[in-house]
C-alpha positions as CSV (number, residue, x, y, z in Angstrom):
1,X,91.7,75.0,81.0
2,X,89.7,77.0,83.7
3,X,90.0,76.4,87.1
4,X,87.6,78.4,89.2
5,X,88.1,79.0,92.7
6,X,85.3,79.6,95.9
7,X,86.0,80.4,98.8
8,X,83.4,80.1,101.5
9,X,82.2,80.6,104.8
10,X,79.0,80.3,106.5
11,X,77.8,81.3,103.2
12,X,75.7,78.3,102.5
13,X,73.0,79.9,100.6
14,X,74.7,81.8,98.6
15,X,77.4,79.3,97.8
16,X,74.7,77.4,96.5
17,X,73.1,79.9,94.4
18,X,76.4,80.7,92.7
19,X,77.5,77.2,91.5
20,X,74.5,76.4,90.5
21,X,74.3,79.2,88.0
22,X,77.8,77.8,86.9
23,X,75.8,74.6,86.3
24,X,73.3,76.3,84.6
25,X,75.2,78.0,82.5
26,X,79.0,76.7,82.3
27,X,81.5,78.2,80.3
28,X,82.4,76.0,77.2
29,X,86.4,75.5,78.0
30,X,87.1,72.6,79.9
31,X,87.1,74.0,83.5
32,X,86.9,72.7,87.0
33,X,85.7,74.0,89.9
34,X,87.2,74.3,93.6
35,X,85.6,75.2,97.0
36,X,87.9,75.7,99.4
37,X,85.8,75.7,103.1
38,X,86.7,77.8,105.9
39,X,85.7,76.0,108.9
40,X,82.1,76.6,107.9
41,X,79.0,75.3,110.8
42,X,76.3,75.6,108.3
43,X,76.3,72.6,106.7
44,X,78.0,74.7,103.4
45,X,80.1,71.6,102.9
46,X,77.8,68.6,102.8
47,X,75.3,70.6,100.4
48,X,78.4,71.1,98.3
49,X,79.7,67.4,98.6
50,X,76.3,66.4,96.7
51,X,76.7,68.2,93.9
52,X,78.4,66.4,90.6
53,X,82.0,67.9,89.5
54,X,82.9,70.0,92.5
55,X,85.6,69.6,95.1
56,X,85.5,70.1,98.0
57,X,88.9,71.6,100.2
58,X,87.9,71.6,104.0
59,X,90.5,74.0,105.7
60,X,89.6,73.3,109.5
61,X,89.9,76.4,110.8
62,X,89.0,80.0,109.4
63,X,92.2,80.8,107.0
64,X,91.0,83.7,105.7
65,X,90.4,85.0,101.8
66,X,93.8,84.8,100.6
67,X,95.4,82.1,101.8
68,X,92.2,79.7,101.5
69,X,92.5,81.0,97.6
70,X,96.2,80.0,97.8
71,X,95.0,76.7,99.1
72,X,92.5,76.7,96.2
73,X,94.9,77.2,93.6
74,X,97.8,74.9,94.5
75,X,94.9,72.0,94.0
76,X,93.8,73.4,90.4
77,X,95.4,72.7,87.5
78,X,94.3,74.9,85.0
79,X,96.4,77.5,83.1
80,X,93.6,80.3,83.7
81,X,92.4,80.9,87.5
82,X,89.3,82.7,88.1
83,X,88.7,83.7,91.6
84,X,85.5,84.1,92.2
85,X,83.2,85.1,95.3
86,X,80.5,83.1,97.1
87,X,78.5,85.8,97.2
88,X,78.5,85.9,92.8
89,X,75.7,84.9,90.4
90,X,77.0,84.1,86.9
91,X,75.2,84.6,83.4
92,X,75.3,82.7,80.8
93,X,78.2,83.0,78.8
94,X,79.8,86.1,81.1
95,X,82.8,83.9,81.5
96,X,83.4,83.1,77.7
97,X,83.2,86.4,77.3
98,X,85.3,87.3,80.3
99,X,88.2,85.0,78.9
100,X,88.2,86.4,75.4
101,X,88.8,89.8,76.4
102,X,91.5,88.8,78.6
103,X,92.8,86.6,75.7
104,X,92.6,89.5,73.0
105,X,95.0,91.7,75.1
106,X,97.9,90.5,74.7
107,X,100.1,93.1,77.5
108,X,97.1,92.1,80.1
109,X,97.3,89.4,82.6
110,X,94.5,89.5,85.0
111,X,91.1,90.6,83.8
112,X,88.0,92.0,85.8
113,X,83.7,91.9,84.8
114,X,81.5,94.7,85.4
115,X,80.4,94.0,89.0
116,X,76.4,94.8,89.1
117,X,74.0,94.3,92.3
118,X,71.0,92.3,93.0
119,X,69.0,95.6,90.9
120,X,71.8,95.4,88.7
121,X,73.6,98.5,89.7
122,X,76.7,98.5,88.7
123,X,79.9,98.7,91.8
124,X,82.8,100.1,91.5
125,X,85.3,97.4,91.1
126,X,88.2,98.7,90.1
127,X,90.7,101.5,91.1
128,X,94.0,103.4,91.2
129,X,96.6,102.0,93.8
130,X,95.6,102.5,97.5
131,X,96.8,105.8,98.8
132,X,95.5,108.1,101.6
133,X,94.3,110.4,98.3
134,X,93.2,107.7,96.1
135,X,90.8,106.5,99.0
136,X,89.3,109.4,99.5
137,X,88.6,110.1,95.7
138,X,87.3,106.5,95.5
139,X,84.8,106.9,98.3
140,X,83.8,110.0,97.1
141,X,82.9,108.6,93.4
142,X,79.5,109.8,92.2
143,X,77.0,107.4,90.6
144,X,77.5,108.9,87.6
145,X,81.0,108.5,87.3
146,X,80.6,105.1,88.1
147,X,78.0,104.2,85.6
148,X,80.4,105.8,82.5
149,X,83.7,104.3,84.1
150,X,82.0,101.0,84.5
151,X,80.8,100.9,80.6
152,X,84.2,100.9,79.2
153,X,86.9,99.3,78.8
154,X,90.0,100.0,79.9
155,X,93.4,99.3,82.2
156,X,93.2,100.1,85.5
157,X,95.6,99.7,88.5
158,X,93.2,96.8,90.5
159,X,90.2,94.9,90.0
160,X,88.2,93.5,92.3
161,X,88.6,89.4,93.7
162,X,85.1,89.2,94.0
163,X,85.2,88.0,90.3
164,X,89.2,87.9,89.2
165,X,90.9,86.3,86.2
166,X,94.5,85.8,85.8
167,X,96.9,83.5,84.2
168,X,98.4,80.9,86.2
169,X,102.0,82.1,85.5
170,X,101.9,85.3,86.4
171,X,100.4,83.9,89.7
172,X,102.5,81.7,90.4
173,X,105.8,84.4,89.5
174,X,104.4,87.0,92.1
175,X,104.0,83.7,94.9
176,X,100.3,84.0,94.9
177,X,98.3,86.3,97.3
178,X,99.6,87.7,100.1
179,X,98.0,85.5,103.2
180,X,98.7,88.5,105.4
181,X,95.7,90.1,104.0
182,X,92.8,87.9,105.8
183,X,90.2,90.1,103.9
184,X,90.4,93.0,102.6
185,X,92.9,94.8,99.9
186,X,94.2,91.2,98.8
187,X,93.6,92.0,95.2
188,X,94.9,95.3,95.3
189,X,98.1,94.3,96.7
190,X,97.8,91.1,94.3
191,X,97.3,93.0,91.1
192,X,100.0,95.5,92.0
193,X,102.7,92.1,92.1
194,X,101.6,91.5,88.8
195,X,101.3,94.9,87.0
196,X,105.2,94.9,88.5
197,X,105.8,92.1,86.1
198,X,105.4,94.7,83.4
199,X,101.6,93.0,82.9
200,X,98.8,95.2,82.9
201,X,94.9,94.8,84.4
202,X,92.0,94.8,82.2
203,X,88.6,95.7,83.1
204,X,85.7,94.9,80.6
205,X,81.9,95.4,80.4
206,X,82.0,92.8,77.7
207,X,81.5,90.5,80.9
208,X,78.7,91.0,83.6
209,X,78.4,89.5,87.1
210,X,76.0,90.0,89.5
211,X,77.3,90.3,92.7
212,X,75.4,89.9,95.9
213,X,77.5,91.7,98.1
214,X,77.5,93.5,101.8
215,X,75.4,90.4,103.3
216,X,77.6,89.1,105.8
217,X,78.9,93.0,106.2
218,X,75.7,93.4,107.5
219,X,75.4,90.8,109.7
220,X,78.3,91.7,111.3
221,X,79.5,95.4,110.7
222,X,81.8,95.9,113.7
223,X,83.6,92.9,112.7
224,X,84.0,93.2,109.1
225,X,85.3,96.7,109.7
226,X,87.5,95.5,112.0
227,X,88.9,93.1,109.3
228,X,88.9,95.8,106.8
229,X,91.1,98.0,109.0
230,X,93.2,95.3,110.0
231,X,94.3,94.8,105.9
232,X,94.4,98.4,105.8
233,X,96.7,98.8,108.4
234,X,98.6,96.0,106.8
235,X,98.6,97.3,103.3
236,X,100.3,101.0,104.6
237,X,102.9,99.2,106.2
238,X,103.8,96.8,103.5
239,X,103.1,100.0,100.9
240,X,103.1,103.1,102.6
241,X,105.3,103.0,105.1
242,X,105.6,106.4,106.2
243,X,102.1,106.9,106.3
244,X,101.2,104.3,108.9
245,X,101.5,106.4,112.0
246,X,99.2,108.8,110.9
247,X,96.8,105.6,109.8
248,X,96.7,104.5,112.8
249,X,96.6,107.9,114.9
250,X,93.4,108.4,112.7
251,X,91.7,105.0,113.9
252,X,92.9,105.9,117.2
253,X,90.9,108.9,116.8
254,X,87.9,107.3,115.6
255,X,88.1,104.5,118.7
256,X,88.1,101.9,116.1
257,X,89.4,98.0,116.5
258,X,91.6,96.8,114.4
């Protein structure tokens, strides 16, 4: 069994849009789906509470991504989690395929889809473990590496939560996410606990997800990269150490919140 995960806020519209292309187009295992609210004022929980098969996990205050997954999670049941983003379209049968990959390779236990946009260019969703030099190469990534290295398959260090599979054992042995992380560089820090197991991550193209992302980015820039730095900062200390004085001298530099 599938248990699929959502986590939500003030995301209404999208939220919608996404489980009801899981409607449209469910994946054949026995699955069930979970929305874990944060605090949302947009009415995201009543439009969900009307739809058939869903439920609904009101947090009451703004959680953040990981631990409203963790939330998520502890109320599933199934043996394979997908986490998957608000902001996410699915295809029909991108999550069969998605779970047979994962299920074919035997040393992997999380699994990751090609990530494409609204035009259905594809994102880079994957990537080496966070380091001062593996940042810079990753924003530095030209489209054409990313169109080859997004059209095969292949182990990689993280994939991206936006659309994550993973067995509920291995979850449950590295203690779930991290609820430090309130968004941002929670599923790098995730698939690093696991790939510590001795497991290994699996990206595949066999699987395709469109992914709608940047919108609430946009809406609010200086507070998403605020968020963004805050994990970042997080991630150095809990990984890197040594290198978080000179992180934070850097955002010193910049005059930026974190």
């Amino acid at each position: 069994m599938m248990s699929i995960v959502i986590v939500s806020f003030n995301a209404r519209a999208d939220l919608m849009a996404c489980l009801l292309s899981l409607k449209k187009s469910p994946p054949t295992m026995e699955h069930e789906i979970v929305v874990v609210d944060n605090a949302s004022s947009d009415g995201s929980v009543e439009a969900v509470s009307r739809l058939p098969g869903v439920q609904v996990i009101e947090m009451g205050r703004n959680a953040g991504f990981a631990a409203a997954n963790n939330v998520g999670i502890r109320a599933s049941r199934g043996d394979l989690l997908l986490l998957l983003n608000s902001d996410t379209l699915v295809p029909p049968g991108a999550l069969n395929r998605l779970v047979a990959r994962l299920r074919a390779t035997p040393s992997a236990a999380i699994a990751g889809p090609r990530l494409v946009d609204a035009e259905g260019q594809p994102e880079l969703s994957f990537g080496p473990m966070i380091s001062p030099l593996n940042e810079w190469r990753q924003k530095h990534r030209s489209p054409d590496w990313i169109r080859a290295n997004t059209s095969r398959e292949h182990f990689v260090d993280w994939v991206s939560g936006a659309c994550l599979l993973v067995y509920r054992a291995e979850a449950e042995a590295v203690g779930l996410l991290d609820d430090r992380f309130f968004l941002y560089t929670e599923d790098v820090d995730f698939c690093h606990a696991v790939r510590a197991l001795g497991r290994k991550v699996l990206f595949t193209p066999e699987a395709e997800i469109t992914h709608l992302r940047g919108r609430s980015r946009a809406s609010q820039p200086a507070a998403s990269n605020a968020m963004y730095r805050r994990s970042q900062v997080e991630f150095y200390r809990k990984h890197h150490p040594l290198w978080l004085p000179l992180l934070k001298l850097y955002l010193l530099l910049k005059r930026e919140r974190w």
